[in-house]
Predicted model as a PDB file, atoms N, CA, C, CB and O in Angstrom, pLDDT in the B-factor column:
MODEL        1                                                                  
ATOM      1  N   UNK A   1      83.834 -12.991 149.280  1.00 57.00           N  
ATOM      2  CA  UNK A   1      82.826 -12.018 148.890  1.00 57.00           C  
ATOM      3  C   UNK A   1      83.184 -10.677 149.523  1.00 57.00           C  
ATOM      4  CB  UNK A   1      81.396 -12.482 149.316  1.00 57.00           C  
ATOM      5  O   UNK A   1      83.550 -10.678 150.699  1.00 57.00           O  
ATOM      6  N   UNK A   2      83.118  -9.669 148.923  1.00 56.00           N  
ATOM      7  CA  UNK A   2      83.493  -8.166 148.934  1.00 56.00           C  
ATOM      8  C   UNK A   2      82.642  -7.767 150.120  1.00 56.00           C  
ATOM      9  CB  UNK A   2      83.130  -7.263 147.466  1.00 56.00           C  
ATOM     10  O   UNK A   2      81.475  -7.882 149.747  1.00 56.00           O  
ATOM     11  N   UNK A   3      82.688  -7.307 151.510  1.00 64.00           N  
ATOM     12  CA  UNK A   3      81.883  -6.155 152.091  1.00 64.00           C  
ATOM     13  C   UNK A   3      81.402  -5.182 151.506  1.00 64.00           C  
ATOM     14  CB  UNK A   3      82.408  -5.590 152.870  1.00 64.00           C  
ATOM     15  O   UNK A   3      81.722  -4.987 150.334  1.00 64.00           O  
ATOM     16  N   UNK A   4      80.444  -4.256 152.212  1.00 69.00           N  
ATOM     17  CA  UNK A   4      79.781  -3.799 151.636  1.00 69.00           C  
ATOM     18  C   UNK A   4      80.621  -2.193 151.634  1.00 69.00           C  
ATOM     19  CB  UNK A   4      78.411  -4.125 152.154  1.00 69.00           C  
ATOM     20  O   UNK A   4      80.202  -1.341 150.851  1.00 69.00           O  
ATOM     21  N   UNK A   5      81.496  -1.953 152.313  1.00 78.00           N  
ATOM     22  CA  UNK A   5      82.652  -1.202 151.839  1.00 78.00           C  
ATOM     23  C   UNK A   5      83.470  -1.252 151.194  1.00 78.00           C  
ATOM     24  CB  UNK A   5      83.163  -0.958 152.309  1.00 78.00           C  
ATOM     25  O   UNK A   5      84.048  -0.198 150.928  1.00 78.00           O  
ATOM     26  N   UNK A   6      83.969  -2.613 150.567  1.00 86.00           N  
ATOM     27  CA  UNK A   6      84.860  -2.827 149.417  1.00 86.00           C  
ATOM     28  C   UNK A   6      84.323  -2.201 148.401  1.00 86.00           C  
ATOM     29  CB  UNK A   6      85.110  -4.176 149.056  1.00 86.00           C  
ATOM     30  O   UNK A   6      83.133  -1.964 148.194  1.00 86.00           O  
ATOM     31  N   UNK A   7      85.689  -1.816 147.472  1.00 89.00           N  
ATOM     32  CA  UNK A   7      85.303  -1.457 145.849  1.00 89.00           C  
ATOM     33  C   UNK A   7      85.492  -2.386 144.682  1.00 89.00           C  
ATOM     34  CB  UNK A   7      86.103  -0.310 145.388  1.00 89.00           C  
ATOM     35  O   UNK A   7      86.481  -2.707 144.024  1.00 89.00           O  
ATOM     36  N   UNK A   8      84.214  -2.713 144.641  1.00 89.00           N  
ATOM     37  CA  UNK A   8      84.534  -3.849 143.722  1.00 89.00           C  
ATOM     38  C   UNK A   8      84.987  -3.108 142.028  1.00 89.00           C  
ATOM     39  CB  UNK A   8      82.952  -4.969 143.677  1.00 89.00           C  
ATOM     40  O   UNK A   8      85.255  -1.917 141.867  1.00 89.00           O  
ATOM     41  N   UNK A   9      84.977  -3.988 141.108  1.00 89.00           N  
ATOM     42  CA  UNK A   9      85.355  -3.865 139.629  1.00 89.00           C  
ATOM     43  C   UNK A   9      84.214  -3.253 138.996  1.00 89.00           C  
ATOM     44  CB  UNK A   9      85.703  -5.249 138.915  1.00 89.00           C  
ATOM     45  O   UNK A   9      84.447  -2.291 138.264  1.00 89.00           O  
ATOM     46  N   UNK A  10      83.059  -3.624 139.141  1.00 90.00           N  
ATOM     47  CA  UNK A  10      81.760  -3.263 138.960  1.00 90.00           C  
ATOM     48  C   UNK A  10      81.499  -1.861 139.569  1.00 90.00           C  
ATOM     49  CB  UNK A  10      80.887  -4.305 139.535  1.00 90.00           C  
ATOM     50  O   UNK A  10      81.055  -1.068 138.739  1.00 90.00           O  
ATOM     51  N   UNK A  11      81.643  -1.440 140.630  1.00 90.00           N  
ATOM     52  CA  UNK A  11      81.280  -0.120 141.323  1.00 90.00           C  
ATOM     53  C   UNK A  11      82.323   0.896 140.765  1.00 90.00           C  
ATOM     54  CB  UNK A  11      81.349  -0.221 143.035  1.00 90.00           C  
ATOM     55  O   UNK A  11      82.133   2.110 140.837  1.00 90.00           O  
ATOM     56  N   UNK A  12      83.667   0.225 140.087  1.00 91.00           N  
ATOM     57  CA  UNK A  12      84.526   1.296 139.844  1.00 91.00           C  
ATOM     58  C   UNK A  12      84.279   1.736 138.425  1.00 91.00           C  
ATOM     59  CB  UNK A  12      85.971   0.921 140.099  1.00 91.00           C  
ATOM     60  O   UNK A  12      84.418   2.861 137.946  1.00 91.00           O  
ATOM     61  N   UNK A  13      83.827   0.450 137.766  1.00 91.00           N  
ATOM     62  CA  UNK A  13      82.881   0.977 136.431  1.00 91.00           C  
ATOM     63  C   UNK A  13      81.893   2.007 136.378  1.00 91.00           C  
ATOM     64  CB  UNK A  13      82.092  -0.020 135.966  1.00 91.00           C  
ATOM     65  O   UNK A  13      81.873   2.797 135.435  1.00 91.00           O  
ATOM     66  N   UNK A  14      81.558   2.029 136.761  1.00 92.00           N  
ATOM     67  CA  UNK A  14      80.228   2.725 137.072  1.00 92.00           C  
ATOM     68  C   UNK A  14      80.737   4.435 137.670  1.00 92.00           C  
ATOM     69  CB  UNK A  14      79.263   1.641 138.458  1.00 92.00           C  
ATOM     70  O   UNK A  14      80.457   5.510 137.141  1.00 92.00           O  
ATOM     71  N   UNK A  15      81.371   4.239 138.645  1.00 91.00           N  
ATOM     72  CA  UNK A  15      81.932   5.431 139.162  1.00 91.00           C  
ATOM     73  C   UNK A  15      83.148   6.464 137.460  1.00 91.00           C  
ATOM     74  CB  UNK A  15      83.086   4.628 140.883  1.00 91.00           C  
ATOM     75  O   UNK A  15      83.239   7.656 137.166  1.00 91.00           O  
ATOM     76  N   UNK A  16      83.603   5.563 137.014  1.00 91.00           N  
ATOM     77  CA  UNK A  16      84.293   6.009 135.695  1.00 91.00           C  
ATOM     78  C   UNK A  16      83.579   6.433 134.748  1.00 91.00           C  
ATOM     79  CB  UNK A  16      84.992   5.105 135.102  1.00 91.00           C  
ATOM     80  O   UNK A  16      83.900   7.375 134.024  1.00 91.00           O  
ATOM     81  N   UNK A  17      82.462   5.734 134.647  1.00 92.00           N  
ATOM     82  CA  UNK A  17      81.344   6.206 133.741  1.00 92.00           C  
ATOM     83  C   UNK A  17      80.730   7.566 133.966  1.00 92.00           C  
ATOM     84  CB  UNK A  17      80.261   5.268 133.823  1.00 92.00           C  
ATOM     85  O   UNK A  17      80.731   8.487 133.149  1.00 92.00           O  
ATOM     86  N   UNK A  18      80.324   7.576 134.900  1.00 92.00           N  
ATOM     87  CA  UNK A  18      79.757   8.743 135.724  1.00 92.00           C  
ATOM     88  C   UNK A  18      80.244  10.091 135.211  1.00 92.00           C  
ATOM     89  CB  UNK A  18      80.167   8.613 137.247  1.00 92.00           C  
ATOM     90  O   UNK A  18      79.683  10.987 134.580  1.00 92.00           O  
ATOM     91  N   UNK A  19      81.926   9.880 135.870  1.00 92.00           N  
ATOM     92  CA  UNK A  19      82.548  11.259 135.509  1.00 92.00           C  
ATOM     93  C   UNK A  19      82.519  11.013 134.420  1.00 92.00           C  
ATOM     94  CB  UNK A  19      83.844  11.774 135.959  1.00 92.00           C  
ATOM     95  O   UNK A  19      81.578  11.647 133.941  1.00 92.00           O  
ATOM     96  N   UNK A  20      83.176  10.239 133.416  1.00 91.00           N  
ATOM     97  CA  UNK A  20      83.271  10.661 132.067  1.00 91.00           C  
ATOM     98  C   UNK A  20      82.216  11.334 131.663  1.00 91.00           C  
ATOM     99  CB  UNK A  20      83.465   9.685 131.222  1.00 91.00           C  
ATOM    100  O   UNK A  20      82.341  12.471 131.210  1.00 91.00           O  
ATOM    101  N   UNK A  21      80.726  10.569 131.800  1.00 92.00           N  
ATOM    102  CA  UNK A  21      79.617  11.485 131.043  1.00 92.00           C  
ATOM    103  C   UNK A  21      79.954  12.852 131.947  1.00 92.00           C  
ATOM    104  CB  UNK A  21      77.718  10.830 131.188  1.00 92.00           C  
ATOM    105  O   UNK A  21      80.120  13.753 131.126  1.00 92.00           O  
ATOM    106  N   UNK A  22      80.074  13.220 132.904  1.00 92.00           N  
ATOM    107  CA  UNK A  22      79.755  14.169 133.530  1.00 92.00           C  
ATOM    108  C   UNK A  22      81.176  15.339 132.839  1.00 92.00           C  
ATOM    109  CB  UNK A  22      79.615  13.685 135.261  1.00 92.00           C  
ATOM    110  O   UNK A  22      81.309  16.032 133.848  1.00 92.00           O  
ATOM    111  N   UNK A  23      81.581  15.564 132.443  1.00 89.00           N  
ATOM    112  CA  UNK A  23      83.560  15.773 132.272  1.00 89.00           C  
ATOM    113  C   UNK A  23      83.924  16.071 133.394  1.00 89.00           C  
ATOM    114  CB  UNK A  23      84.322  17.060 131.268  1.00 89.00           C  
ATOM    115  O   UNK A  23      84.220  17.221 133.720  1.00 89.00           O  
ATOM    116  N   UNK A  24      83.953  15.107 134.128  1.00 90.00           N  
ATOM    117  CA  UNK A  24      85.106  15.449 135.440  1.00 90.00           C  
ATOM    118  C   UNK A  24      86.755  14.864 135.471  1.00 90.00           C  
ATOM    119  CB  UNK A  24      84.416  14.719 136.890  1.00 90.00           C  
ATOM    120  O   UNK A  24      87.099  14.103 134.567  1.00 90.00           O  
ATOM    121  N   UNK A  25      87.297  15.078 136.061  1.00 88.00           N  
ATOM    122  CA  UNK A  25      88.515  15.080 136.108  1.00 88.00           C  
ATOM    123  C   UNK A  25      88.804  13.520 136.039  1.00 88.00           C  
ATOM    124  CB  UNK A  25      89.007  15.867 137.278  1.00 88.00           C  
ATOM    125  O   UNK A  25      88.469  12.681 136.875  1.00 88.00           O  
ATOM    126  N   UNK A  26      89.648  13.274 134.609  1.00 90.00           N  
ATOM    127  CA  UNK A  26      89.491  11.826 134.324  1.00 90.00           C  
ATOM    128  C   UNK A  26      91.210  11.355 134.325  1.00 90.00           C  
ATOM    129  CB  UNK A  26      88.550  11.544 132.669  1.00 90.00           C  
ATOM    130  O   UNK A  26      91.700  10.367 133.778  1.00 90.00           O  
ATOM    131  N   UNK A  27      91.844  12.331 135.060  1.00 90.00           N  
ATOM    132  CA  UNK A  27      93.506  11.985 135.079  1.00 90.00           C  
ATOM    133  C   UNK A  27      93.637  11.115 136.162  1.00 90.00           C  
ATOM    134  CB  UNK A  27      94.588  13.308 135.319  1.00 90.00           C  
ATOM    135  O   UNK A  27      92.711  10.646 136.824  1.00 90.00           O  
ATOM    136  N   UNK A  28      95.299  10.847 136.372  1.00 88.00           N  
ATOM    137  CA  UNK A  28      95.739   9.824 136.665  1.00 88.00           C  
ATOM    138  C   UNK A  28      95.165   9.505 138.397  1.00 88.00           C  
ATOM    139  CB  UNK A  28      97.277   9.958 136.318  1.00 88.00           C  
ATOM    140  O   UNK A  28      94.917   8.514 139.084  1.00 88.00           O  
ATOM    141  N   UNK A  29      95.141  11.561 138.616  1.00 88.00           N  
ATOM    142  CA  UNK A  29      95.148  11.681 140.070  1.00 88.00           C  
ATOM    143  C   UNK A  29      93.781  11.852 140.520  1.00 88.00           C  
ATOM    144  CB  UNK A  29      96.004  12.816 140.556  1.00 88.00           C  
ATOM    145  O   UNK A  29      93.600  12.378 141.618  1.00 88.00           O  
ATOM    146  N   UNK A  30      92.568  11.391 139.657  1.00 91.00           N  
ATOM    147  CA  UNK A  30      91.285  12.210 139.593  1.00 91.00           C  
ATOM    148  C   UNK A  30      90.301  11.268 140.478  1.00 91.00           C  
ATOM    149  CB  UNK A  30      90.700  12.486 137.905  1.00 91.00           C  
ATOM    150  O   UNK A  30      90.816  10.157 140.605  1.00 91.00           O  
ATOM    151  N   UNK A  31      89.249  11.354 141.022  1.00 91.00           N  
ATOM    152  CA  UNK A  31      88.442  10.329 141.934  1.00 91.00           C  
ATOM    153  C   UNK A  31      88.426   8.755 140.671  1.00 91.00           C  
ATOM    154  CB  UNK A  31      86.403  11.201 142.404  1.00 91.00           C  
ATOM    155  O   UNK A  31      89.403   8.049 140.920  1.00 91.00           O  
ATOM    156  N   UNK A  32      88.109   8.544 140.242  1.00 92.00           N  
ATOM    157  CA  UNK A  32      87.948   7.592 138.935  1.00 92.00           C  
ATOM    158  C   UNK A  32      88.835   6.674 138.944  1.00 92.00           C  
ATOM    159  CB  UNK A  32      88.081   8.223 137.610  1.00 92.00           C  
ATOM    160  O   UNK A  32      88.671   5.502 139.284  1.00 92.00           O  
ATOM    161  N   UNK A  33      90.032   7.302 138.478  1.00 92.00           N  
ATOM    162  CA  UNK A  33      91.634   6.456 139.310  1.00 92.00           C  
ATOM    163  C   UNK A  33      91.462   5.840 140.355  1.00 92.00           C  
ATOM    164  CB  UNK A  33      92.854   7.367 139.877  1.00 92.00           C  
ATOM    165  O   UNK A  33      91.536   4.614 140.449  1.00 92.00           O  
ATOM    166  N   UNK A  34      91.272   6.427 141.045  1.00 92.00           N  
ATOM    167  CA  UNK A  34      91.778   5.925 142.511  1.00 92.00           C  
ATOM    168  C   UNK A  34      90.645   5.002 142.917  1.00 92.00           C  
ATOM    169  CB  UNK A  34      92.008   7.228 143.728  1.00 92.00           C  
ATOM    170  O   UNK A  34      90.841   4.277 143.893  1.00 92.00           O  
ATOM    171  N   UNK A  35      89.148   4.927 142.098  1.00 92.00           N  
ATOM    172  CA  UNK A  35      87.980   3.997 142.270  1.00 92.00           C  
ATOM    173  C   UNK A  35      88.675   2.632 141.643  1.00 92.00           C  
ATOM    174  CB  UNK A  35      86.464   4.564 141.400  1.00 92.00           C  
ATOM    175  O   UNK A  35      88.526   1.475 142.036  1.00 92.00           O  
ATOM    176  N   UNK A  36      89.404   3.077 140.650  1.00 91.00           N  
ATOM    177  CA  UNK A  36      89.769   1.746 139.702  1.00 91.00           C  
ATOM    178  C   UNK A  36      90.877   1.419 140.793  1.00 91.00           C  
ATOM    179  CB  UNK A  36      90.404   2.010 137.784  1.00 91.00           C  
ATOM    180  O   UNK A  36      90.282   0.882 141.727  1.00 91.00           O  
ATOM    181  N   UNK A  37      91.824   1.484 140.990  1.00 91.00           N  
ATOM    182  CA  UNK A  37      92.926   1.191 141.763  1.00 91.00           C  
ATOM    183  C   UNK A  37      92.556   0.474 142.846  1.00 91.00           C  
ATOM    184  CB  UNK A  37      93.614   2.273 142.139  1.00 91.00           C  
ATOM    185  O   UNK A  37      93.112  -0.603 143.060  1.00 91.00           O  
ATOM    186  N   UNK A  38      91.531   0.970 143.723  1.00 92.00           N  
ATOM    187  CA  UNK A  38      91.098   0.514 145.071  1.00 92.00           C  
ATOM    188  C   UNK A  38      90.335  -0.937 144.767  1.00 92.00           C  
ATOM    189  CB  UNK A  38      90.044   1.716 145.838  1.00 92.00           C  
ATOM    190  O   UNK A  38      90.221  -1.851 145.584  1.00 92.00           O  
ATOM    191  N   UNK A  39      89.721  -0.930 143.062  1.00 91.00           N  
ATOM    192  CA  UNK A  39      88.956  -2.309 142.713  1.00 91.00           C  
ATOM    193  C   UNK A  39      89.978  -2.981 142.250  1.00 91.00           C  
ATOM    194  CB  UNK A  39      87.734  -2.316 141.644  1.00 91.00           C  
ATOM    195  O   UNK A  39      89.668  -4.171 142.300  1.00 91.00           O  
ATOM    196  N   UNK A  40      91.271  -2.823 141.730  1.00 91.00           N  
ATOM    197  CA  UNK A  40      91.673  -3.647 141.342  1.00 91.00           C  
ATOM    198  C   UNK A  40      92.554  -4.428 142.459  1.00 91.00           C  
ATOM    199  CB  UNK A  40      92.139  -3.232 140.277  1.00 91.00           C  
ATOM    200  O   UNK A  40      92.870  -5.604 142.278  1.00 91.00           O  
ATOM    201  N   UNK A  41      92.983  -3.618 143.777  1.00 91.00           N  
ATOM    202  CA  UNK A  41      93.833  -4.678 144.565  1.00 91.00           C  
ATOM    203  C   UNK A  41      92.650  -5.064 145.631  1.00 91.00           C  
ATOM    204  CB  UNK A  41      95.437  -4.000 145.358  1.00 91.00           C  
ATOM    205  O   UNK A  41      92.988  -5.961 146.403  1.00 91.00           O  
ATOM    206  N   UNK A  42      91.267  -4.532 145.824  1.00 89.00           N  
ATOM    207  CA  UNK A  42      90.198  -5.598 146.058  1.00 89.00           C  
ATOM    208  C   UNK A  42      90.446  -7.283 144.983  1.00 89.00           C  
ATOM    209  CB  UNK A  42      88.560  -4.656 145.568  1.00 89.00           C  
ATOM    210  O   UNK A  42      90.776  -8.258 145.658  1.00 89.00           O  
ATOM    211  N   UNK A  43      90.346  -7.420 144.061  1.00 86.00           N  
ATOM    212  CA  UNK A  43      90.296  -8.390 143.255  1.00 86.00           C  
ATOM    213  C   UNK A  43      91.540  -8.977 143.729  1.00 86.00           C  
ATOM    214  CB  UNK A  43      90.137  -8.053 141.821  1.00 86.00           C  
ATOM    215  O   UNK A  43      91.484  -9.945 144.487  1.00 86.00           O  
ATOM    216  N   UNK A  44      92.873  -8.399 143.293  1.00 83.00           N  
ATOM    217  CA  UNK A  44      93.939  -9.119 143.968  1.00 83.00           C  
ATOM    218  C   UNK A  44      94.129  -9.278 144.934  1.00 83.00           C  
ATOM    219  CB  UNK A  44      94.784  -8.916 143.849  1.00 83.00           C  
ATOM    220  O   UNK A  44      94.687 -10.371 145.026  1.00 83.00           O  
ATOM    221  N   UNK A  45      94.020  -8.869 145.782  1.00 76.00           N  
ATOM    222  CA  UNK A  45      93.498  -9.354 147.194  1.00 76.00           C  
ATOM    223  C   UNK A  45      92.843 -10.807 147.142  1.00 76.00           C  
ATOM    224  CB  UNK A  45      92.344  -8.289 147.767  1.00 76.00           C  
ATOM    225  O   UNK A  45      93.595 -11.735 147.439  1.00 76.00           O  
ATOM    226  N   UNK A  46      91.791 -11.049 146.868  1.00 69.00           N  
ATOM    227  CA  UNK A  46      90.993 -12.176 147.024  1.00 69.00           C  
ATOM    228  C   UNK A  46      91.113 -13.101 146.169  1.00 69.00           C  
ATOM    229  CB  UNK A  46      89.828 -11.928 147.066  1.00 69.00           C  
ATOM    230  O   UNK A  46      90.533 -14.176 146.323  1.00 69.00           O  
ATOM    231  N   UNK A  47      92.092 -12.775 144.843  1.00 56.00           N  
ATOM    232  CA  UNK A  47      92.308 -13.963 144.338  1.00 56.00           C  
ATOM    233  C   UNK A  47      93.993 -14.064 144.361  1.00 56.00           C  
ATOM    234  CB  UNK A  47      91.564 -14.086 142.884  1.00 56.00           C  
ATOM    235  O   UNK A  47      94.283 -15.037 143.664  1.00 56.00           O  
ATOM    236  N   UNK A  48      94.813 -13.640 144.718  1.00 47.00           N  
ATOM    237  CA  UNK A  48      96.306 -13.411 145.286  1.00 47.00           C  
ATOM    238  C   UNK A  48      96.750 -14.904 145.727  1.00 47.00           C  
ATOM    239  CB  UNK A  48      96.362 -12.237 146.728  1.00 47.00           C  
ATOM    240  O   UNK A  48      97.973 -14.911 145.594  1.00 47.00           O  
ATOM    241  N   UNK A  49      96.408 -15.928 146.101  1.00 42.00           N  
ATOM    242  CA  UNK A  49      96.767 -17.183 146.275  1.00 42.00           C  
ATOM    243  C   UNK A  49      96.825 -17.621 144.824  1.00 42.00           C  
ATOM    244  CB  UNK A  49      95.833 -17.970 147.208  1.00 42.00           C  
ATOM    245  O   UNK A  49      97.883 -17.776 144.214  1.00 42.00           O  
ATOM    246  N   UNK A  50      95.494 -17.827 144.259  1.00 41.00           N  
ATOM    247  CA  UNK A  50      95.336 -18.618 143.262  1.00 41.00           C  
ATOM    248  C   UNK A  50      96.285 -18.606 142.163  1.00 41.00           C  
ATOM    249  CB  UNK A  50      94.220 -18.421 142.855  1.00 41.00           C  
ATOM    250  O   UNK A  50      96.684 -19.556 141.489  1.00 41.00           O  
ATOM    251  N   UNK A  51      96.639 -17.130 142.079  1.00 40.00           N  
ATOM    252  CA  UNK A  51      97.835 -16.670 140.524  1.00 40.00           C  
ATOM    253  C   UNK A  51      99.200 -17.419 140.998  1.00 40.00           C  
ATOM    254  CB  UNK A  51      98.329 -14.438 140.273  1.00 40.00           C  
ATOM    255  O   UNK A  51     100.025 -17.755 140.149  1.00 40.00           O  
ATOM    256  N   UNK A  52      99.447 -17.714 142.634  1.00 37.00           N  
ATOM    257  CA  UNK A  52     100.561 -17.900 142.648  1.00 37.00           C  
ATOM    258  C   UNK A  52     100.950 -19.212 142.725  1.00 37.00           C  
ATOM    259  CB  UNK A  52     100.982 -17.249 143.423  1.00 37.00           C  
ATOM    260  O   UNK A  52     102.010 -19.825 142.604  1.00 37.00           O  
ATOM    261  N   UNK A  53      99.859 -19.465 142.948  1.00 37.00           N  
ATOM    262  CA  UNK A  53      99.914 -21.765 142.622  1.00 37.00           C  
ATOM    263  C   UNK A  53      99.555 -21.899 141.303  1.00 37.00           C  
ATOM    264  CB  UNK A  53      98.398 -23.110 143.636  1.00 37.00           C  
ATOM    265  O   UNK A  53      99.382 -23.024 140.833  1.00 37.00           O  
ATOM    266  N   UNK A  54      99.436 -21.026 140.722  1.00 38.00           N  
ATOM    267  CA  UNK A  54      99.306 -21.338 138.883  1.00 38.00           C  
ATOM    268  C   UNK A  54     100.773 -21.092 138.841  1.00 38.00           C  
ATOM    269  CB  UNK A  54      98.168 -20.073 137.612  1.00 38.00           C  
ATOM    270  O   UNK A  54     101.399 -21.947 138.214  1.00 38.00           O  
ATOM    271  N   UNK A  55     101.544 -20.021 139.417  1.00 38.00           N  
ATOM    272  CA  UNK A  55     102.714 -19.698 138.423  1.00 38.00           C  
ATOM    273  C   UNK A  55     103.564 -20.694 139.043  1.00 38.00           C  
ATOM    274  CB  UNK A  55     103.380 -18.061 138.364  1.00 38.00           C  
ATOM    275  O   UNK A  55     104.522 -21.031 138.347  1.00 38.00           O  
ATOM    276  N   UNK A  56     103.422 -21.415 140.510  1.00 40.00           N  
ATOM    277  CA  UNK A  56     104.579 -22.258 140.894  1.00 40.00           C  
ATOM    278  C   UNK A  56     104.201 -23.642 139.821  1.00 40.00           C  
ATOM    279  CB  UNK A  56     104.603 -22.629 142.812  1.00 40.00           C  
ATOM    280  O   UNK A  56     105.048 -24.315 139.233  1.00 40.00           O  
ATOM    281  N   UNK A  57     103.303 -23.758 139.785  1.00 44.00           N  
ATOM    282  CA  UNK A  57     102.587 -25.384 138.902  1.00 44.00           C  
ATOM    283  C   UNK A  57     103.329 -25.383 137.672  1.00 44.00           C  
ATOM    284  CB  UNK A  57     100.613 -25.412 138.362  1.00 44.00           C  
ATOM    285  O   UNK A  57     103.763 -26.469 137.289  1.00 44.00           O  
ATOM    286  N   UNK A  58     103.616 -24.049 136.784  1.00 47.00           N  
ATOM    287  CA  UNK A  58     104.079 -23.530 135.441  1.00 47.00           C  
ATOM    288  C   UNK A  58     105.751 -24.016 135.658  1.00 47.00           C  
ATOM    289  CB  UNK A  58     103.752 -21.606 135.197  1.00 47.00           C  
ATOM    290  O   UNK A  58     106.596 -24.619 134.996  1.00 47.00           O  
ATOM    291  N   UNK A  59     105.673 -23.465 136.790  1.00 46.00           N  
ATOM    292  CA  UNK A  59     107.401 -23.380 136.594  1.00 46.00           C  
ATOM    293  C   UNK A  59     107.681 -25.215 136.822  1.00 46.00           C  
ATOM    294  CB  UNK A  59     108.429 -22.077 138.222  1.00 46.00           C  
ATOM    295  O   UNK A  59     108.518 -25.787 136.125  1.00 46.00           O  
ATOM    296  N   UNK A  60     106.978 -25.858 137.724  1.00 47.00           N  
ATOM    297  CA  UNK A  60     107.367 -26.932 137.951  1.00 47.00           C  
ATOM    298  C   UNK A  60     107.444 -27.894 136.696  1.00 47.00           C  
ATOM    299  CB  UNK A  60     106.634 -27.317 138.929  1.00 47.00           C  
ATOM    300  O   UNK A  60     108.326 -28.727 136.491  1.00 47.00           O  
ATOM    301  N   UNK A  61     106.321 -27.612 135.873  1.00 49.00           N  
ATOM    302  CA  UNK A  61     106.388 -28.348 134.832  1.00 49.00           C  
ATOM    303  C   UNK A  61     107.293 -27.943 133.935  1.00 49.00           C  
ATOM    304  CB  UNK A  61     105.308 -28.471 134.323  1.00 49.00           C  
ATOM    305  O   UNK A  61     107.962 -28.873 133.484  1.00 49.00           O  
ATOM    306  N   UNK A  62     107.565 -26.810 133.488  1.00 51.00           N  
ATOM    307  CA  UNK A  62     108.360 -26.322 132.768  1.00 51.00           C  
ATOM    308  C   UNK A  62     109.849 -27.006 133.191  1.00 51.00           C  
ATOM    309  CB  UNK A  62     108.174 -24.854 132.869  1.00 51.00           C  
ATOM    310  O   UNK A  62     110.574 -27.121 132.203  1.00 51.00           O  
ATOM    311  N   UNK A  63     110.525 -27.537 134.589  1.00 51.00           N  
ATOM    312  CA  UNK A  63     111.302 -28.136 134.705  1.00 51.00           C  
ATOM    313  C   UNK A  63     111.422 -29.814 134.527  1.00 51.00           C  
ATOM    314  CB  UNK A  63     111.503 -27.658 135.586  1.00 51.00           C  
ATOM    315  O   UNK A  63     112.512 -30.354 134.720  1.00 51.00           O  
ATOM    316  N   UNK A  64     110.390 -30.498 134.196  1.00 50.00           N  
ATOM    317  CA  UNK A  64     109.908 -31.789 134.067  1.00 50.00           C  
ATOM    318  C   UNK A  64     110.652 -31.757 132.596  1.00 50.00           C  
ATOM    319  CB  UNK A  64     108.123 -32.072 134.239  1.00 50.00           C  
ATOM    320  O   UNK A  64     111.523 -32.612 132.435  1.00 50.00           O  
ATOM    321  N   UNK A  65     110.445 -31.043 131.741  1.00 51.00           N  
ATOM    322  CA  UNK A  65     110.567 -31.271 130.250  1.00 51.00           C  
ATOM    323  C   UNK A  65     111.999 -30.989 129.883  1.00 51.00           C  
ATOM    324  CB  UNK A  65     109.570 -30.334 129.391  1.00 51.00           C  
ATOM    325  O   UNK A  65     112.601 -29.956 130.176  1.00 51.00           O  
ATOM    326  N   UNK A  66     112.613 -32.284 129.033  1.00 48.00           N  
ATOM    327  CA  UNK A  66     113.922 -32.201 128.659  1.00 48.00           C  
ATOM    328  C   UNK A  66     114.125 -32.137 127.419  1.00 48.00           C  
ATOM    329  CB  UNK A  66     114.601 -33.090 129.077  1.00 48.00           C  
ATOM    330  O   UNK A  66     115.274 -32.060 126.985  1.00 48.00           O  
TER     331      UNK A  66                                                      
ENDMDL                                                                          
END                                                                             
């Protein structure tokens, strides 16, 4: 579970929304970006194990089959 300083996916929505209605600066380098960015390696962060015992499980089976 996210602290209450993390940026979650949800808060960076919201923060994107914002400026857009507002026209604020919606480029790469603009607050909005960098809300989304900070939520998305929150998420990978906390689920960063799980993707990688899916992709070893994939590969293992993928070598089972002749």
């Amino acid at each position: 579970m996210p602290s209450q300083s993390d940026m979650t996916k949800s808060n960076s929505s919201r923060i994107q929304s914002s400026q857009a209605k507002n026209n604020c600066d919606m480029s790469s380098g603009g607050f909005a970006s960098r809300a989304q960015s900070a939520g998305d390696r929150n998420m990978s962060g906390s689920s960063g194990s799980s993707g990688s015992q899916k992709s070893s499980t994939g590969s293992n089976n993928a070598g089972n089959k002749k």
